[in-house]
C-alpha positions as CSV (number, residue, x, y, z in Angstrom):
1,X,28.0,-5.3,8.6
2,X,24.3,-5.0,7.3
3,X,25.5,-3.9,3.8
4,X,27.8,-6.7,3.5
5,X,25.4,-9.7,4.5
6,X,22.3,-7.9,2.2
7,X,25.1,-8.1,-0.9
8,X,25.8,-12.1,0.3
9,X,22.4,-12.7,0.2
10,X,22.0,-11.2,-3.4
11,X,25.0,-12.7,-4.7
12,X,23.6,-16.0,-3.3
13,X,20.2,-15.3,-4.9
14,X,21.9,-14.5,-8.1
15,X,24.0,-17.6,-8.1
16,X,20.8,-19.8,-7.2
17,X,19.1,-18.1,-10.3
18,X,21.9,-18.8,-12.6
19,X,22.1,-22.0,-11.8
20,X,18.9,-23.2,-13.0
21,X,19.6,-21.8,-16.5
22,X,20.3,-25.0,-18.7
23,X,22.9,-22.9,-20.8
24,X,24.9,-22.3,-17.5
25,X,24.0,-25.6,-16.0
26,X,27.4,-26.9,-16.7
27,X,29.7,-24.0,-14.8
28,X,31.0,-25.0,-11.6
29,X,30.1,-22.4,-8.2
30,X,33.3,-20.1,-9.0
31,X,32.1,-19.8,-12.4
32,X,28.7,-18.9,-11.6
33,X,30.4,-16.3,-9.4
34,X,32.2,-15.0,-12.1
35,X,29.3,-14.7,-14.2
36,X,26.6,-13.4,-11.0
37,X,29.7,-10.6,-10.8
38,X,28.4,-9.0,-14.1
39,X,24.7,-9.3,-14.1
40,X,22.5,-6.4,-13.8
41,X,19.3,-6.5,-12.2
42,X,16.3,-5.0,-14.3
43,X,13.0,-4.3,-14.1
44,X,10.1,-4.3,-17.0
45,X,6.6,-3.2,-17.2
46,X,4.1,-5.6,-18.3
47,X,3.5,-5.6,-21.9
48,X,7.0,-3.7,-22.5
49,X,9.2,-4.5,-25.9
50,X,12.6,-5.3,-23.9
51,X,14.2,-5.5,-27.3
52,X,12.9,-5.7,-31.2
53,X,13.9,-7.9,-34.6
54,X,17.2,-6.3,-35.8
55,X,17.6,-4.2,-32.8
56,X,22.2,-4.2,-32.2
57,X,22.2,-7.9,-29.8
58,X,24.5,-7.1,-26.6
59,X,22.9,-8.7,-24.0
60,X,21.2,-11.5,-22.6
61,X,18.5,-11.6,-20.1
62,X,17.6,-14.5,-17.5
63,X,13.9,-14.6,-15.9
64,X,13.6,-14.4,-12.3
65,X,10.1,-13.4,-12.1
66,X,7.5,-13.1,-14.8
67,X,6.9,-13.9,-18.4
68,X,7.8,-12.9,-21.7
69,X,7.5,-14.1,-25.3
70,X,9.5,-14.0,-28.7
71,X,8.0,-12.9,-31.8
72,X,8.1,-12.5,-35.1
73,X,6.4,-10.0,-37.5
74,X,5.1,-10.3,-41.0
75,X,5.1,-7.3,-43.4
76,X,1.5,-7.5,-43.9
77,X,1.2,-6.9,-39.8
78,X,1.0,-10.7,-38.9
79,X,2.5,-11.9,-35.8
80,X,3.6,-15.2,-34.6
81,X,5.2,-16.4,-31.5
82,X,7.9,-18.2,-31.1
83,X,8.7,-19.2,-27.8
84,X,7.6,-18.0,-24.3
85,X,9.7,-17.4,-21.1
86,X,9.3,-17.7,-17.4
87,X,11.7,-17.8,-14.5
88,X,14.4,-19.4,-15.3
89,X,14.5,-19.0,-18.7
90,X,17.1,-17.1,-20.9
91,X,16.7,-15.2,-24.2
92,X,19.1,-13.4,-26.3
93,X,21.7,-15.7,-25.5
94,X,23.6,-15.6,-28.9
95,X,24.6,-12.1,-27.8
96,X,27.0,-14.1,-25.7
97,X,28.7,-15.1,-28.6
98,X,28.5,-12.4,-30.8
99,X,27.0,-8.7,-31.7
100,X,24.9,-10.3,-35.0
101,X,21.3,-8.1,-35.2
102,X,18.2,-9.4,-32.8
103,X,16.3,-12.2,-34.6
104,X,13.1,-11.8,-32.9
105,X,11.4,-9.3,-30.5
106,X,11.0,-9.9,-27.1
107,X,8.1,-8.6,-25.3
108,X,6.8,-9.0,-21.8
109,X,3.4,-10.6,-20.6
110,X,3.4,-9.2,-17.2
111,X,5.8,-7.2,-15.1
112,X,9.2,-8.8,-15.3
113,X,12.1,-9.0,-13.0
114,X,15.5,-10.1,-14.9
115,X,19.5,-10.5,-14.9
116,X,21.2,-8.5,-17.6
117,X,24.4,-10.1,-19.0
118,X,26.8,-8.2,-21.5
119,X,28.0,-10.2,-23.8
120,X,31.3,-8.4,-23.9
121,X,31.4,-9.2,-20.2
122,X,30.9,-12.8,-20.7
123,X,33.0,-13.2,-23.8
124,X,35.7,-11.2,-21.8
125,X,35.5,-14.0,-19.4
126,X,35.7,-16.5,-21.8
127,X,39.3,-15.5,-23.0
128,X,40.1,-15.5,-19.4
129,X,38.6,-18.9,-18.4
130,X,38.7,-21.4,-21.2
131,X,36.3,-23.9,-18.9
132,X,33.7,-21.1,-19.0
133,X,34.0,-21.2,-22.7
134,X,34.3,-24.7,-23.5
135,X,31.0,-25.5,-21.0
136,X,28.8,-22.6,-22.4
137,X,29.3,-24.2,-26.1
138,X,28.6,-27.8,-24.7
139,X,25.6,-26.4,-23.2
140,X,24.2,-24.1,-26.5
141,X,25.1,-27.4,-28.4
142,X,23.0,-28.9,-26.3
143,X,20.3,-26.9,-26.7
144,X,20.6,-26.2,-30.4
145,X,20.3,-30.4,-30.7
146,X,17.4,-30.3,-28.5
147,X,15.6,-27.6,-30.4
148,X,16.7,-29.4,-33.8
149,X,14.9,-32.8,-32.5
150,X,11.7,-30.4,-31.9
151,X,11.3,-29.2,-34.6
152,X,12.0,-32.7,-36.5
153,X,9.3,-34.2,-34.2
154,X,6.7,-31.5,-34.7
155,X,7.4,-31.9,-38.8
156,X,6.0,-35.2,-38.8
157,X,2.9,-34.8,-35.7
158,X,-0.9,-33.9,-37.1
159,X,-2.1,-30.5,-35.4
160,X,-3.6,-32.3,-32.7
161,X,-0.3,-33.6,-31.6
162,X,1.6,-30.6,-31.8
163,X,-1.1,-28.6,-30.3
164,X,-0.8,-31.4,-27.3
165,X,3.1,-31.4,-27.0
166,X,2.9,-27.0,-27.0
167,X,0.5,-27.5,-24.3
168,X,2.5,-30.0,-22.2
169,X,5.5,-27.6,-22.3
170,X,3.1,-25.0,-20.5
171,X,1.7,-27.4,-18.3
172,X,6.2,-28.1,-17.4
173,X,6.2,-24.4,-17.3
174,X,3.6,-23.6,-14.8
175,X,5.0,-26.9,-12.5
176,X,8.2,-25.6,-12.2
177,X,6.8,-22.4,-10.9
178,X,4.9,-24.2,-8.3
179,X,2.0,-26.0,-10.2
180,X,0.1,-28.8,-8.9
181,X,0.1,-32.6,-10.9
182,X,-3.6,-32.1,-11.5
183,X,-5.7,-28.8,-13.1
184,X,-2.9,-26.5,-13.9
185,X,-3.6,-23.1,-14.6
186,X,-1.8,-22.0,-17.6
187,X,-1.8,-17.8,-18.7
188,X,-2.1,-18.2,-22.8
189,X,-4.4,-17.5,-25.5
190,X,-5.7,-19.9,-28.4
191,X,-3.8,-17.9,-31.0
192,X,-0.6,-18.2,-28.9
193,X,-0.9,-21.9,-28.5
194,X,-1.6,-22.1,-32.3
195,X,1.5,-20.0,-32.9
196,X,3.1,-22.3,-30.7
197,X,2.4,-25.3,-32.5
198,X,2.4,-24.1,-35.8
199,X,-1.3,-24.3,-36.6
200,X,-3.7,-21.9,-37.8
201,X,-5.9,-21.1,-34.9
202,X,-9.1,-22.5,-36.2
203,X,-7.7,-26.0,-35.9
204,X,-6.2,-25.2,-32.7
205,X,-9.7,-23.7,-31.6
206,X,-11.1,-27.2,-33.0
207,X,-9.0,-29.6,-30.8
208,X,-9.0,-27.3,-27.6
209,X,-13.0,-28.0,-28.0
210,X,-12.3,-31.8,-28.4
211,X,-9.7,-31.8,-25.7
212,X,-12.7,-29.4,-23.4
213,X,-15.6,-31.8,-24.5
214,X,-13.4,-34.7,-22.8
215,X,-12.8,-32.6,-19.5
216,X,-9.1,-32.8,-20.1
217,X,-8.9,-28.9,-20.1
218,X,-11.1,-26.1,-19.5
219,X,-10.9,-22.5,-21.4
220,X,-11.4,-19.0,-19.9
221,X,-10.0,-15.9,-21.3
222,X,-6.5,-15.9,-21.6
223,X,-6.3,-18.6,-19.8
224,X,-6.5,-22.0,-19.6
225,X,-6.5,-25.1,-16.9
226,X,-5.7,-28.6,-17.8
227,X,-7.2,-30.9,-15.3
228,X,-5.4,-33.8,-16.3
229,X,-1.8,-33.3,-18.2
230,X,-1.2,-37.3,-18.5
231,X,-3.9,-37.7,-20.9
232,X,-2.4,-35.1,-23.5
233,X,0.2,-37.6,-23.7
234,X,-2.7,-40.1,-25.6
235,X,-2.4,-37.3,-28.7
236,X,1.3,-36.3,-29.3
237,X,2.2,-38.6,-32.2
């Protein structure tokens, strides 16, 4: 009786998670299930490479605890970061769709709890459900728009605005992990919110000063806290 009602209460937990990933915010509860029936719990160390740039792509992970980042690396040892991850968030998703090489590596910030998905498993479904299908390309459409009009935006903003919109994305981060409206800490660097925003770092460094000078944020190492996120929206343009 114990067994069974500690495996409800995971499966419920696994659902909930699930269900806050915006690629699998369109499946109904029995879908979800179907889905929370494959996933694998794992564990990572802080500062661990969960997978590397043209490692074989088989799985996808979801965050329930922790954080994580995407890079990429230059030949001449350079390395930029793409995106960053907290719980919630999914990456490696195009493994759910097919076995194409890894186009970024995936490293952890801090110790990191995650679901595990096969993408066999989930393609498997797929050909058994045709709603699962048909709502997990709605939703990667979705996202692939979304991304598209980000990076269309960003094209056309001065440093100082993409620096701002990079750092309002953290500041959406952090909230949803239980963030205040006012002085939210946020765990980055300079050179990762220049990487962010596509900016060299010195003209990051510049407007982080600026933005500091006005009491809008204040810098520590490795971290940051932005007393007041509405005024960043006075510089995204």
């Amino acid at each position: 009786m114990w067994y069974s009602s500690r495996m409800a209460i995971i499966a419920a937990d696994t659902r909930g998670l699930l269900a806050q990933v915006p690629i699998l915010a369109e499946l109904d509860p029995e879908e979800l299930d179907r889905i929370a029936e494959v996933a694998v719990p794992r564990r990572f160390e802080a500062n661990q490479v969960v997978f590397r740039e043209g490692d074989a792509s088989d799985t996808c992970y979801i965050v329930a605890a922790g954080h994580a980042r995407a890079i990429r690396e230059h030949p001449d040892g350079r390395t930029i970061t793409l995106a960053s991850f907290g719980p919630g968030d999914i990456f490696g998703e195009l493994s759910l769709f097919d076995d194409e090489r890894r186009s970024a590596t995936v490293e952890t910030l801090d110790e990191v709890e995650a679901l595990a998905v096969l993408g066999a498993d989930v393609r498997r479904l797929m050909r058994a459900h045709p709603d699962v299908a048909v709502h997990l390309a709605v939703a990667l459409v979705r996202r692939l728009r979304a991304a598209n009009d980000r990076l269309a935006r960003r094209s056309f903003q001065t440093v100082q605005g993409r620096v701002a919109d990079v750092l309002k994305e953290l500041v959406e981060q952090a909230r949803s992990e239980g963030a205040g409206e006012h002085d939210v800490l946020v765990t980055t660097t300079q050179a990762e919110v220049a990487q962010l925003a596509g900016s060299s770092r010195e003209s990051a460094s510049r407007f982080m000063a600026e933005l500091e000078r006005a009491g809008i944020v204040s810098q520590g190492r490795g971290r940051l806290i932005v007393h007041d996120p509405s005024a960043l929206e006075g510089y995204v343009y």
